[in-house]
C-alpha positions in Angstrom: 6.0 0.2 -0.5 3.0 -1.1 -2.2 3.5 -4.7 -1.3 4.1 -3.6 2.0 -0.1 -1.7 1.3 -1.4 -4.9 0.2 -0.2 -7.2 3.4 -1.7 -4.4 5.6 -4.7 -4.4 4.2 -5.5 -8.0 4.6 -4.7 -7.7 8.3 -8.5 -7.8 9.7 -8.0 -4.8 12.2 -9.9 -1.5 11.8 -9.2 0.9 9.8 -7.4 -1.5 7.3 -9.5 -3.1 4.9 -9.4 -6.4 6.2 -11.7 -5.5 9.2 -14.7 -5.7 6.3 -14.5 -9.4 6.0 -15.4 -10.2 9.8 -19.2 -9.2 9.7 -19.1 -11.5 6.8 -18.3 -14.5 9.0 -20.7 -14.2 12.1 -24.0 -13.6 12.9 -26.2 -10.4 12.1 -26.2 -9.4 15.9 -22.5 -10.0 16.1 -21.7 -8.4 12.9 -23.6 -5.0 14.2 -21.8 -4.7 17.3 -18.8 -5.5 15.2 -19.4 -2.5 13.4 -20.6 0.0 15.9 -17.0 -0.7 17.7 -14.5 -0.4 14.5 -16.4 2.8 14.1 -15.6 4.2 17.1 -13.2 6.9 16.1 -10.3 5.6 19.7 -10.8 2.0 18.2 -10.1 3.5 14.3 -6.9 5.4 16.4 -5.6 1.8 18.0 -5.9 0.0 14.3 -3.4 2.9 13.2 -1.2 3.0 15.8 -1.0 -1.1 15.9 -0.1 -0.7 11.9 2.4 1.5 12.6 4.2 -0.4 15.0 4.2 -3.6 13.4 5.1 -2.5 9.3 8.9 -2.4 10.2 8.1 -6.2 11.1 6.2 -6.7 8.6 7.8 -5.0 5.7 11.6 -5.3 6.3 11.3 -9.4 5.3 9.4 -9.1 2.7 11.7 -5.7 1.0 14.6 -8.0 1.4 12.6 -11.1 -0.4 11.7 -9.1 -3.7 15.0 -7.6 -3.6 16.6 -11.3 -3.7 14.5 -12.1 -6.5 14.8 -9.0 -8.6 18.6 -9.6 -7.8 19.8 -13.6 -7.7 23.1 -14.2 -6.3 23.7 -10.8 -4.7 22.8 -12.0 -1.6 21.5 -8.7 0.3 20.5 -10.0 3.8 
C-alpha cells in the first residue's frame, strides 16, 4: 500500500502532492491561476475521483513486481 502512496503522490493532479511542483515550472501569473483552480474545492473533488479510478491500474503491476522480487521463482502473475 505504501508504494502504491508514493506513485500517487508524484502524479501532478490536485489534491496529490505532485500538483505543488507545477507553479514551480511557469510563470508567476500562470502559477497564481494555477493555484486559485487546484483550490477550488470541485477541482480538489475531480483529483480524488481520477485517483480512485486509476490506483487499480496503477497499483495491481506494481503489487505483483515486489511480490516477484520478495519471492524469485514463484512466479505469481
Amino acid at each position: 500500500m505504501s508504494s502504491l502512496l508514493l506513485i500517487l503522490n508524484l502524479i501532478p493532479l490536485p489534491p496529490l502532492d505532485g500538483s505543488g511542483a507545477i507553479p514551480l515550472l511557469v510563470s508567476r501569473e500562470r502559477a497564481g491561476a494555477y493555484m486559485d483552480l487546484i483550490y477550488s474545492s470541485h477541482f480538489s473533488f475531480l483529483g480524488i475521483f481520477i485517483a480512485w479510478k486509476v490506483s487499480d491500474f496503477i497499483f495491481d503491476p506494481i503489487h505483483l513486481l515486489f511480490i516477484n522480487l520478495l519471492y524469485p521463482g514463484a512466479g505469481y502473475q
